[in-house]
C-alpha positions in Angstrom: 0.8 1.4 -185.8 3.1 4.2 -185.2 5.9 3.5 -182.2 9.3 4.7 -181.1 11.2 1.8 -181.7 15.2 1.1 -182.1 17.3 -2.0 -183.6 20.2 -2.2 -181.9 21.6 -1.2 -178.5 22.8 2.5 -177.9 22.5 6.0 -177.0 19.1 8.0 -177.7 20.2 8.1 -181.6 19.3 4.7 -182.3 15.5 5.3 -181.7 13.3 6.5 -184.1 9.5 7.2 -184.9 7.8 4.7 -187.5 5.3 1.8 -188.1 5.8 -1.7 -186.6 3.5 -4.4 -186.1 0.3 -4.3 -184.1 0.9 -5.9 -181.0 -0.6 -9.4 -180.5 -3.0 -10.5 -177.5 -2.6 -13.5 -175.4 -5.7 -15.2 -173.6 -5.1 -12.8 -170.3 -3.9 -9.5 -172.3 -6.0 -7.1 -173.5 -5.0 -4.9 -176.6 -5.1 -0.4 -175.0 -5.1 2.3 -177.3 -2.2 4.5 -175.5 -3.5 8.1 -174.6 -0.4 8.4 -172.7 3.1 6.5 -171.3 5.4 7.7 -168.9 9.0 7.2 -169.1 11.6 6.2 -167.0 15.3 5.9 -166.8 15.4 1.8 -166.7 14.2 2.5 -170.3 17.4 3.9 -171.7 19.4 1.5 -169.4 17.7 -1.5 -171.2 18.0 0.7 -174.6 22.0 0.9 -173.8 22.8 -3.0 -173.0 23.2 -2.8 -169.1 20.9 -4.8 -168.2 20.9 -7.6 -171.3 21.8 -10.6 -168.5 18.5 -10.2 -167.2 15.9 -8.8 -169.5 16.4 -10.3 -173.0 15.1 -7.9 -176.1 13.7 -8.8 -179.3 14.2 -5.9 -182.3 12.4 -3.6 -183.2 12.3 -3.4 -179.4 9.5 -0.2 -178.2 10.6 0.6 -174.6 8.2 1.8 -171.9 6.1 0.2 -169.5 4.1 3.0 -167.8 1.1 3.6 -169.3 -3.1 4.9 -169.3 -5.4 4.4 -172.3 -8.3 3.0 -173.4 -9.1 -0.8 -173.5 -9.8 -1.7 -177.3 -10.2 -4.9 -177.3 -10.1 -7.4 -173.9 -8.5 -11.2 -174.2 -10.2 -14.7 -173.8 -10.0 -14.3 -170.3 -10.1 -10.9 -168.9 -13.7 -10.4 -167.7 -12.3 -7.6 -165.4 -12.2 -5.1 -168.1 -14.7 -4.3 -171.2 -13.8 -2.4 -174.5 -14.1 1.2 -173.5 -12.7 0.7 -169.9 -10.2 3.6 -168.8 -7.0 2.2 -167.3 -3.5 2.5 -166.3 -1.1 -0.3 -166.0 2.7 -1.1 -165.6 2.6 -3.1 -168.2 6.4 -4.8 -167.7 6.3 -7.7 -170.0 9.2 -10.5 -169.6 11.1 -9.2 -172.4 11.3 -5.8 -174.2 9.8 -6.0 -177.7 6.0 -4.2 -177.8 6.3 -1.0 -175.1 3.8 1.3 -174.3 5.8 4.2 -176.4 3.2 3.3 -179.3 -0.3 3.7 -180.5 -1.4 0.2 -179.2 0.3 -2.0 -176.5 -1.2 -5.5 -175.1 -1.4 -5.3 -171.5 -1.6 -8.5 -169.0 -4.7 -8.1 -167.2 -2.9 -8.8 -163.6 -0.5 -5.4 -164.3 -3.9 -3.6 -165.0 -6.5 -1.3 -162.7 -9.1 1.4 -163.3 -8.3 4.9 -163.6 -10.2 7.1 -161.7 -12.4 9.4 -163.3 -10.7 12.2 -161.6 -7.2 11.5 -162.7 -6.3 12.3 -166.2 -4.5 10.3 -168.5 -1.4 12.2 -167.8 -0.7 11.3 -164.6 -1.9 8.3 -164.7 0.6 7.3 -166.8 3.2 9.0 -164.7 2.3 6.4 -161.6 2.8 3.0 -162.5 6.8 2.0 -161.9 7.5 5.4 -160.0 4.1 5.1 -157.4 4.4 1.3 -156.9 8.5 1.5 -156.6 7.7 4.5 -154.0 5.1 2.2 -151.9 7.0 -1.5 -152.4 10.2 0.1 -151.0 8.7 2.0 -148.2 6.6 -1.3 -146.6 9.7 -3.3 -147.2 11.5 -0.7 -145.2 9.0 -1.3 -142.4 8.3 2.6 -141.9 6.6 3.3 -139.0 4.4 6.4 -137.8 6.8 8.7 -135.9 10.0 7.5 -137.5 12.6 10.1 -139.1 13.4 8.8 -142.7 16.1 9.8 -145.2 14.6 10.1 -149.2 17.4 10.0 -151.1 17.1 12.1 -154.9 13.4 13.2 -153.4 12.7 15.3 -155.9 13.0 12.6 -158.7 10.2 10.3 -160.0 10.8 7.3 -157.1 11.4 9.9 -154.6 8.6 12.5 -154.9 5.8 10.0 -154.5 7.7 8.3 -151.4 8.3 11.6 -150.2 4.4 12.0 -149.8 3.6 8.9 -149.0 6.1 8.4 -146.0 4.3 11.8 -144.9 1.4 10.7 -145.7 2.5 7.3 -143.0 2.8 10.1 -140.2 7.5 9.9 -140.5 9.5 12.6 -140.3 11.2 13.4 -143.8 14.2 14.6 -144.8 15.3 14.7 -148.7 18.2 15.2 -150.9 18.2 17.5 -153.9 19.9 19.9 -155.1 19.4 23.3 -153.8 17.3 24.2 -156.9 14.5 22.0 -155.5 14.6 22.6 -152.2 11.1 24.8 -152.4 9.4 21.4 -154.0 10.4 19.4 -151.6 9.1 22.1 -149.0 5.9 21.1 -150.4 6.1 17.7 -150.3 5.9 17.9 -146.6 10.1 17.5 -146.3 13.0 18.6 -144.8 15.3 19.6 -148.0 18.9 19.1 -147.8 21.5 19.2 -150.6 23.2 16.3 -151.9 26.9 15.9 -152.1 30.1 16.8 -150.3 28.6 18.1 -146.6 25.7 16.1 -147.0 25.9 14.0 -143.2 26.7 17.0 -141.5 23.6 18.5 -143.3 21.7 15.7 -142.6 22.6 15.7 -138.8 22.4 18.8 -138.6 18.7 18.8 -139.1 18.4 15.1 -137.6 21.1 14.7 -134.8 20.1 11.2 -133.8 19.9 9.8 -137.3 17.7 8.1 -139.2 15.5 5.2 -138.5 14.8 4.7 -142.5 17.0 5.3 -145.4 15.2 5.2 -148.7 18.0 5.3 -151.5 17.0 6.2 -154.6 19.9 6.6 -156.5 22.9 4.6 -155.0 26.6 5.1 -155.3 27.8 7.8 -152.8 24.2 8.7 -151.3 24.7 5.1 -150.1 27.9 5.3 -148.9 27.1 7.7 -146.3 24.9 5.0 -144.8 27.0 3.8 -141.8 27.2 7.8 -141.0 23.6 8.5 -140.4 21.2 5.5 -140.3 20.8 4.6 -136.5 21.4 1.3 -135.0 18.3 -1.1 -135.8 17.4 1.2 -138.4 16.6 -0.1 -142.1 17.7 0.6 -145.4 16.2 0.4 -148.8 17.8 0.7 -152.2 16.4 0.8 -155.7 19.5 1.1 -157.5 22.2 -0.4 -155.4 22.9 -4.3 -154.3 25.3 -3.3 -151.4 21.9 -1.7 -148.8 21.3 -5.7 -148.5 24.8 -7.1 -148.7 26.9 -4.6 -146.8 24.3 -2.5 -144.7 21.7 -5.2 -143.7 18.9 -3.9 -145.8 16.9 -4.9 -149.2 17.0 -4.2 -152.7 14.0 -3.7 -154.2 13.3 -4.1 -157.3 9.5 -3.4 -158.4 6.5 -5.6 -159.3 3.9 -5.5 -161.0 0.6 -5.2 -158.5 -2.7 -4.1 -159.6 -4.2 -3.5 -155.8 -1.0 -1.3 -155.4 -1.7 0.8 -158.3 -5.6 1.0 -157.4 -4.2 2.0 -154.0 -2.2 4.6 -155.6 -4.7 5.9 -158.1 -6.9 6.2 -155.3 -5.0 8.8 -153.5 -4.2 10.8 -156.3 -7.8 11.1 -157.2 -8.6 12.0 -153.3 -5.7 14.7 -153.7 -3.7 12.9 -151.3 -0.8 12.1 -153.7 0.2 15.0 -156.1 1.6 13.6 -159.4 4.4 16.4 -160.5 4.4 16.7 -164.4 7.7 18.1 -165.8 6.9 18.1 -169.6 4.6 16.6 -171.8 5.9 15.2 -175.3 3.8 14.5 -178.4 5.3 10.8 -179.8 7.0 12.4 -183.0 9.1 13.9 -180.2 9.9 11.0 -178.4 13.5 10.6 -178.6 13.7 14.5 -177.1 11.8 13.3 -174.0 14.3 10.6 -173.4 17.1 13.0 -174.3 15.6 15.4 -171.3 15.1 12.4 -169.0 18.9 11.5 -169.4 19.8 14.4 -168.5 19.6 13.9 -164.9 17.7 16.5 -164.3 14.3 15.7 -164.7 12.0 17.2 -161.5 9.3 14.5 -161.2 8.1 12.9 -164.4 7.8 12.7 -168.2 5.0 11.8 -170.1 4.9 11.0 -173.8 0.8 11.0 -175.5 0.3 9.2 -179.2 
């Protein structure tokens, strides 16, 4: 099968587009034909080395765990799905070897759910690890109808969906971005405010009492502003930075694999509850320019790639 692929640790340069080995199928994985995979940015951090004391990789490693397709051929023991079943998955495996940026990918059943009839391929393959990060990080945050929460880098992947769905939980929401996406976090349901130096007076100046939940999607300085805005007994969530549990009192989340969850998800989105916002699709041969865009840091929303 075709798959982007790479053989060594590095920047987008070591990837490359060509034939590897059909993936093989354990008694509870079932073998999808990809229609489409989304992308994410823990994909080129594993592609680069940072996180090799965690995750191990085996070369040729395909990266990507997002993904919707078709099942092709189900396991020993996966009498959830049949051959011909549409479904979307975040298909994190242990290690990186056989990613969904490929023709075929095995899937374990328990990463697995239905897609909806009403949701395309497309974003359905633009939920998995951005949707379920969104909705594991908000009910560890322990959200609550009325409260006034913080999304920091809303308009990215993580933080458009929890954008919605803290809205869609009845909070308050105010979100970072820069001032380019200010109007698409308008219609999210939020509060925009830029990002940067000025951002707590921004942020109290549209929230004087604080925050009761800070969502952090991007960590560094958005986090360091933390002790300057969240109020006291309020709670604070981080994706992408250790100190919102060991300095601030918080958690760190980082996401699993849940097949209600993504139901749950896919569920809203085909109800029109959840928007899924598509910034570019990419045909496979042009794989290595998605990623390219996506580390550009300027990404609104998400990337899809379709083989």
């Amino acid at each position: 099968m075709r798959a982007l692929h790479y053989n060594e640790f590095g920047g987008p340069d070591v990837m490359t587009v060509g034939e590897v080995p059909d993936p093989h199928i354990g008694p509870d994985t079932m073998l999808v034909k990809v229609v489409a995979a989304g992308i994410n940015p823990v994909d080129y951090k594993v592609r680069e080395g940072y996180l090799a004391g965690l995750i191990d990789t085996i070369f040729p490693a395909v990266p990507g765990w997002d993904v919707a397709g078709v099942v092709v051929r189900p396991g020993l023991d996966t009498p959830e799905f049949a051959a011909g079943d549409e479904v979307l998955a975040y298909a994190r495996a242990d290690v990186v070897h056989s990613g969904t940026l490929a023709e075929l990918v095995a899937v374990p059943v328990r990463t697995a759910t239905r897609k909806p009839a009403a949701v395309s391929f497309e974003d359905a393959a633009a939920l998995p690890l951005t949707g379920l990060t969104a909705l594991q990080s908000i009910r560890r945050s322990g959200l609550r109808e009325g409260d006034t929460v913080l999304v920091h880098a809303a308009a990215g992947g993580v933080g458009a969906f929890a954008t919605q769905l803290a809205v869609l939980a009845g909070a308050r929401v105010v979100g970072t971005a820069g001032p380019a996406n200010h109007e698409f976090l308008r219609s999210l349901g939020a509060e925009p405010v830029a990002y940067g130096e000025g951002l707590v007076a921004a942020a109290r100046a549209v929230a004087p009492d604080g925050f009761d939940v800070v969502l952090d999607y991007v960590g560094g300085a958005a986090l360091d502003v933390t002790p300057d805005l969240l109020r006291p007994g309020g709670s604070v969530v981080s994706i992408a930075d250790g100190r919102a549990a060991s300095e601030f009192g918080g958690q760190y989340v980082w996401v699993r694999p849940d097949r209600d969850d993504l139901a749950e998800l896919a569920g809203l989105v085909a109800d029109g509850r959840l928007r899924v916002h598509l910034s570019a699709v990419y045909d496979l041969e042009h794989a290595v320019d998605a990623y390219r865009a996506l580390e550009s840091g300027h990404t609104r929303g998400k990337i899809v790639v379709t083989p």
